[in-house]
C-alpha positions as CSV (number, residue, x, y, z in Angstrom):
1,X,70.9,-15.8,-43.2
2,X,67.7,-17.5,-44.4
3,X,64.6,-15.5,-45.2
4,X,61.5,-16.0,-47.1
5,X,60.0,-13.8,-49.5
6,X,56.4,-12.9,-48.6
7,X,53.6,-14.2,-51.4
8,X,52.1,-10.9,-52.7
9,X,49.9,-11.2,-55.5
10,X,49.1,-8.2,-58.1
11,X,45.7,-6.8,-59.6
12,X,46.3,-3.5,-61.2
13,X,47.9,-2.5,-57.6
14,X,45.5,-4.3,-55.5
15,X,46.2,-7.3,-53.7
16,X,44.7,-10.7,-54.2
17,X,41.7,-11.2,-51.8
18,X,42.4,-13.4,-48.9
19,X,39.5,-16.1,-49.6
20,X,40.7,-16.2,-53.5
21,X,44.2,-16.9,-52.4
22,X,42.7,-19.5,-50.0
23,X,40.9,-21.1,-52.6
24,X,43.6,-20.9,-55.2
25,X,46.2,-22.6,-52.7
26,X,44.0,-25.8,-52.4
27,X,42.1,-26.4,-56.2
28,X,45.4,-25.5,-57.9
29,X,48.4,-26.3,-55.1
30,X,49.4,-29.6,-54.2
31,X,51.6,-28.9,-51.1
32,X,48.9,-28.5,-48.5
33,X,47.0,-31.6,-47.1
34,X,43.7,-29.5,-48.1
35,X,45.2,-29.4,-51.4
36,X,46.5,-33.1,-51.9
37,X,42.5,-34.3,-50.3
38,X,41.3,-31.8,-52.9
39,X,42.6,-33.2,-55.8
40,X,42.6,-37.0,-54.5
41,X,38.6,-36.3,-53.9
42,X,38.1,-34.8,-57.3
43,X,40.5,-38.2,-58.6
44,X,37.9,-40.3,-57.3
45,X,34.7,-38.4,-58.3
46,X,36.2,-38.5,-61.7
47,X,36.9,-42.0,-62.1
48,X,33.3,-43.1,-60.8
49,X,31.7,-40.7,-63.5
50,X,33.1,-42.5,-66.3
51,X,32.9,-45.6,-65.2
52,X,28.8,-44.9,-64.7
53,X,28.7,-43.6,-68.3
54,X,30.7,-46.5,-69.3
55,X,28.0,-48.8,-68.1
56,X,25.5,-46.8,-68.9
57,X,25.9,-47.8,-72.3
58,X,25.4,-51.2,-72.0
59,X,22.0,-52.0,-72.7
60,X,21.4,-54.9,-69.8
61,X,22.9,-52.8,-67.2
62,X,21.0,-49.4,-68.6
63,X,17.7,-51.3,-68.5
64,X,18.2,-52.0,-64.8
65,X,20.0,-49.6,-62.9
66,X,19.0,-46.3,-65.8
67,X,17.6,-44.5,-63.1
68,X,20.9,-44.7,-61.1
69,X,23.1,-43.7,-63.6
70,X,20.6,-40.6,-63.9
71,X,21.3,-39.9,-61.0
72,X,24.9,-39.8,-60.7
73,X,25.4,-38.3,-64.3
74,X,23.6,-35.1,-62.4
75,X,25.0,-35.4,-59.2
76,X,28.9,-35.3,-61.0
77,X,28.0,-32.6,-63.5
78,X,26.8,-30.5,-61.0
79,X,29.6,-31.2,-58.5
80,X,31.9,-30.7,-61.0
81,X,30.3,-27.4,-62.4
82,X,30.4,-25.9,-58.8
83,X,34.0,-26.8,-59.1
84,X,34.5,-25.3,-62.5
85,X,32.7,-21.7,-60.9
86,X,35.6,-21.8,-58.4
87,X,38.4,-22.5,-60.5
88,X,37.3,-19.7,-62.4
89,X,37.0,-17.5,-58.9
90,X,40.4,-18.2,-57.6
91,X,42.3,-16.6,-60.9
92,X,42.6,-12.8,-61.8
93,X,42.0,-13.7,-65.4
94,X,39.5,-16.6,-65.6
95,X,39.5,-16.1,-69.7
96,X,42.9,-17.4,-70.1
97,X,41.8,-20.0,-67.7
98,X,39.1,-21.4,-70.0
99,X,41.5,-21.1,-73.0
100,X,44.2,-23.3,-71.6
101,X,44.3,-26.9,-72.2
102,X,42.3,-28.3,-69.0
103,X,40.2,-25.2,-68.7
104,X,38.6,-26.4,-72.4
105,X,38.4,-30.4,-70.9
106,X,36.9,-29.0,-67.6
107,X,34.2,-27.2,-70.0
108,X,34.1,-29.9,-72.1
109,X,33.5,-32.2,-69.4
110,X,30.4,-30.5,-67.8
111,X,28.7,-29.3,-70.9
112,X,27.2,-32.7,-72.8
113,X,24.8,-33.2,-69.6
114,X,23.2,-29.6,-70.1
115,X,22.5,-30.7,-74.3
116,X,21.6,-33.7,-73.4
117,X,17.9,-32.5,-73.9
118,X,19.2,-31.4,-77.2
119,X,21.2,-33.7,-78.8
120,X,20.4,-37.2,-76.3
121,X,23.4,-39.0,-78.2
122,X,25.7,-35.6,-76.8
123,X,25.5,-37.5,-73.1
124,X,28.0,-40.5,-74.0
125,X,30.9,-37.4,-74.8
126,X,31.0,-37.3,-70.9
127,X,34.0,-39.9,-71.6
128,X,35.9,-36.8,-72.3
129,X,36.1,-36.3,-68.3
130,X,38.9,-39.3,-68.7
131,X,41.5,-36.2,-69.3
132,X,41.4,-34.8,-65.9
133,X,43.1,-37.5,-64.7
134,X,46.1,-36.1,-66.2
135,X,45.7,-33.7,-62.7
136,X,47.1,-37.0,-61.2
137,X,50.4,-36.1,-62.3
138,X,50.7,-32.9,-60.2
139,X,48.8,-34.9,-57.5
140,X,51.6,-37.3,-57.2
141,X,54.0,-35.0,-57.7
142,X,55.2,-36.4,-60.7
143,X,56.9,-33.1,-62.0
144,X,59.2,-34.7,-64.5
145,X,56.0,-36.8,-66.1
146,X,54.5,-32.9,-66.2
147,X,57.5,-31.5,-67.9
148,X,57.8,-34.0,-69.8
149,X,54.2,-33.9,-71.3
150,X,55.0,-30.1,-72.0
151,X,58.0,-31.0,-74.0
152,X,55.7,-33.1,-76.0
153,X,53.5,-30.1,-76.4
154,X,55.3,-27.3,-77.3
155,X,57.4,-29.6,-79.7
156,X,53.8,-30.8,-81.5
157,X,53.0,-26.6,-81.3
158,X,56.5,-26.1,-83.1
159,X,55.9,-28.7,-86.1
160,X,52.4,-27.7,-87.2
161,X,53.1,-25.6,-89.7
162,X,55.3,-28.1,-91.3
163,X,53.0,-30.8,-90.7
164,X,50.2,-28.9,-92.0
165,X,52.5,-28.5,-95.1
166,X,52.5,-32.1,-95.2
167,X,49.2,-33.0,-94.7
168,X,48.4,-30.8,-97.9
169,X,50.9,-32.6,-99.7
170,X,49.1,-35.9,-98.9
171,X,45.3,-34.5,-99.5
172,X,46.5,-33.6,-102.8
173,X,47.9,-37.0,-103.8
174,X,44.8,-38.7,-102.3
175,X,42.6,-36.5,-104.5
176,X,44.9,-36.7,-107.8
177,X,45.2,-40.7,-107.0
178,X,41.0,-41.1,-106.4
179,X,40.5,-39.0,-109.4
180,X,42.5,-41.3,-111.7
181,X,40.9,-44.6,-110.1
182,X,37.6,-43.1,-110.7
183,X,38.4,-42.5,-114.3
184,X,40.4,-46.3,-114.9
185,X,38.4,-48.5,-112.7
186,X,34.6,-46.6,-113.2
187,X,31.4,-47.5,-111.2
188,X,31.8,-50.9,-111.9
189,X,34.7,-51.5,-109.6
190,X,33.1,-49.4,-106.5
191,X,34.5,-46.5,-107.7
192,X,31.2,-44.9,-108.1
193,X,32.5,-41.3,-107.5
194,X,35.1,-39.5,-107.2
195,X,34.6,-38.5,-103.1
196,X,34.5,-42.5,-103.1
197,X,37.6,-43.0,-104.9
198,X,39.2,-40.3,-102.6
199,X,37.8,-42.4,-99.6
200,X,39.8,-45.7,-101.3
201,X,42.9,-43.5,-101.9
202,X,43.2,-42.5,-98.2
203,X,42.6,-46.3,-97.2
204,X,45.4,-47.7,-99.2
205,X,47.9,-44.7,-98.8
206,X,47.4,-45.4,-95.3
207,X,48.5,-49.0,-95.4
208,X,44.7,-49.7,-93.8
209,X,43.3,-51.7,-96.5
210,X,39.7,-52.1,-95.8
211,X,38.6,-53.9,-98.8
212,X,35.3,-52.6,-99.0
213,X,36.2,-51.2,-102.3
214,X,39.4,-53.3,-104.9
215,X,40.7,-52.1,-107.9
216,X,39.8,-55.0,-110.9
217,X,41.7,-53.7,-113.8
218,X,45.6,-54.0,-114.4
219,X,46.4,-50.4,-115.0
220,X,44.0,-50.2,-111.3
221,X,46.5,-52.5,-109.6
222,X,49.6,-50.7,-110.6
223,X,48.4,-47.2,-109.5
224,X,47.1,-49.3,-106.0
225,X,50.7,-50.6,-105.8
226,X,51.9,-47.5,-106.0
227,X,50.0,-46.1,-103.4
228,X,51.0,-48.2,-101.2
229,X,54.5,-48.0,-101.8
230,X,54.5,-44.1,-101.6
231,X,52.2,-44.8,-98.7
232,X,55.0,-46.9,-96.6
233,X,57.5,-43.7,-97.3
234,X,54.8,-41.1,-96.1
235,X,54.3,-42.7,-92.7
236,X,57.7,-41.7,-91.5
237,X,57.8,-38.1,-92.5
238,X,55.4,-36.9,-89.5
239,X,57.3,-38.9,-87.5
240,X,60.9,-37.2,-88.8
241,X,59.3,-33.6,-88.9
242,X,57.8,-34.6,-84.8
243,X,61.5,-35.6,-83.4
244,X,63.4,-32.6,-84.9
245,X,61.8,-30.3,-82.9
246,X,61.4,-32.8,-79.8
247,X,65.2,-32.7,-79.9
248,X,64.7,-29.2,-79.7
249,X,62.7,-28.0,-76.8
250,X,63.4,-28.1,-73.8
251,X,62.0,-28.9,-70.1
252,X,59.7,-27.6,-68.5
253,X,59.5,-28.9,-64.4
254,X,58.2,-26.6,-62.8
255,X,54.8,-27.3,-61.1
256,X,53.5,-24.5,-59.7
257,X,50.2,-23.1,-61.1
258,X,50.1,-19.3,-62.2
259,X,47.5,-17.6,-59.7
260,X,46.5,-15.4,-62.5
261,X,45.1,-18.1,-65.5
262,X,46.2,-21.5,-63.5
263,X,48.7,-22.6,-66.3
264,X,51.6,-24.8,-64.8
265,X,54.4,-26.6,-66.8
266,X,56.5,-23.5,-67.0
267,X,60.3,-23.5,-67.4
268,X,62.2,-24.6,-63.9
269,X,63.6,-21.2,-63.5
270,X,60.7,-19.3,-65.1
271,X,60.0,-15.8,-62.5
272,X,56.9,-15.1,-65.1
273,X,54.0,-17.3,-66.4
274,X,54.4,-18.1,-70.1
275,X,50.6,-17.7,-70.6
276,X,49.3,-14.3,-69.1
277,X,52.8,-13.2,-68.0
278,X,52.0,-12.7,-64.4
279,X,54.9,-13.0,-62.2
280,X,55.1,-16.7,-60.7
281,X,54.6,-17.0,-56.5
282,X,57.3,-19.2,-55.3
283,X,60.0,-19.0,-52.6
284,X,63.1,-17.0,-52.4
285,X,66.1,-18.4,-50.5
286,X,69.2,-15.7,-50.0
């Protein structure tokens, strides 16, 4: 016998409100057609207002059509606020919303047109709009791409603190490396200081090489090689330390969206969202 488990959502022994449940079902589901036109609407809107920035910074097309562009810089940011307000609506807990991943980028993305009068510059970081399209994913139903972008993420999560170990390991080389090109080479190589020399140290342990600045003495070239030697062997640690704990995590597939903070990428058989710990709505089959 085949029954399904009603949907009953939770607030300190009150249910969920029927228009927030409503509302929740089509900005965060994508199993309704209200849902799917949702998202496909919002794919499109988002495309068009980076491509209007993009051109907006070219100065033939900004000369002609600025009043346009205006326009539709408003018209998005506004559209895109109201739909920020109701993202934050349709969840119990709309703080753990705004510190998840795409709550920040749907912030991020509304928030340069309201500096703008500010910091004018601040407009053109509208580009970061370009990371909602990662909502495409869930859109297409592409749940492996999803988990698969949350292995990458809990994995990067995992290694920080031994990448952050690393990364102090290489500032201090840069810095004992600049110091001692500032001292052999002096201000008549470029090496007019020792933030300068540190600059050079990064560049050449990096394998960059801009040549803006060049060591001219012998005992300059030999420390230089030896960046760059060491600098070939550093490249790959980040890399080593990365794919250990890639190896380690595992999947996450599941696509549903947690109606309390709207985090999604949990484990496949997760019953409880890994964010806010609200139980996850899904269907039971006995």
């Amino acid at each position: 016998m085949t029954r399904r488990r009603k949907k009953t959502h939770y607030n300190e022994g009150e249910p969920f409100s029927g228009w927030r449940e409503k509302l929740h079902e089509i900005i965060f589901g994508v199993e309704t057609p209200l849902a799917k036109a949702f998202d496909l609407v919002l794919i499109a809107c988002i495309l068009v207002s980076v491509l209007a920035v993009m051109l907006g910074s070219v100065g033939s097309l900004q000369a002609r059509f600025g009043q346009w562009f205006y326009t539709l810089e408003w018209f998005f940011t506004l559209l895109f606020s109201i739909e920020f307000i109701l993202r934050l609506l349709c969840v119990r807990k709309p703080w753990l919303y705004l510190r998840s991943f795409f709550g920040v980028v749907d912030f991020l993305a509304i928030i340069p047109t309201y500096l703008v009068f500010l910091f004018p510059g601040i407009k053109y970081m509208l580009m970061i709009r370009v990371l909602r399209l990662l909502r495409i994913f869930r859109v297409l139903k592409l749940s492996e791409y999803m988990g698969e972008a949350q292995v990458l993420l809990v994995a990067l999560s995992q290694s920080r603190q031994k990448i952050l170990i690393f990364l102090y390991a290489v500032g201090t080389l840069v810095i004992i490396f600049g110091s001692v090109m500032y001292v052999v080479e002096g201000s008549e190589a470029g090496f007019t200081s020792i933030p300068r020399s540190v600059y050079w140290a990064i560049v050449t342990m990096t394998t960059v090489g801009y040549g803006d600045i060049a060591p001219q003495t012998v005992v300059g070239q030999m420390v230089a090689s030896l960046m760059m030697i060491v600098g070939y062997g550093i490249i790959a640690v980040p890399t080593g330390i990365y794919s250990a704990e890639l190896i380690k995590v595992k999947r996450t597939i599941n696509n549903n969206a947690c109606s309390d903070c709207g985090a999604v990428g949990h484990e496949f058989d997760a019953n409880f969202c890994r964010i806010c710990g609200h139980a996850l709505a899904d269907d039971e089959t006995e």
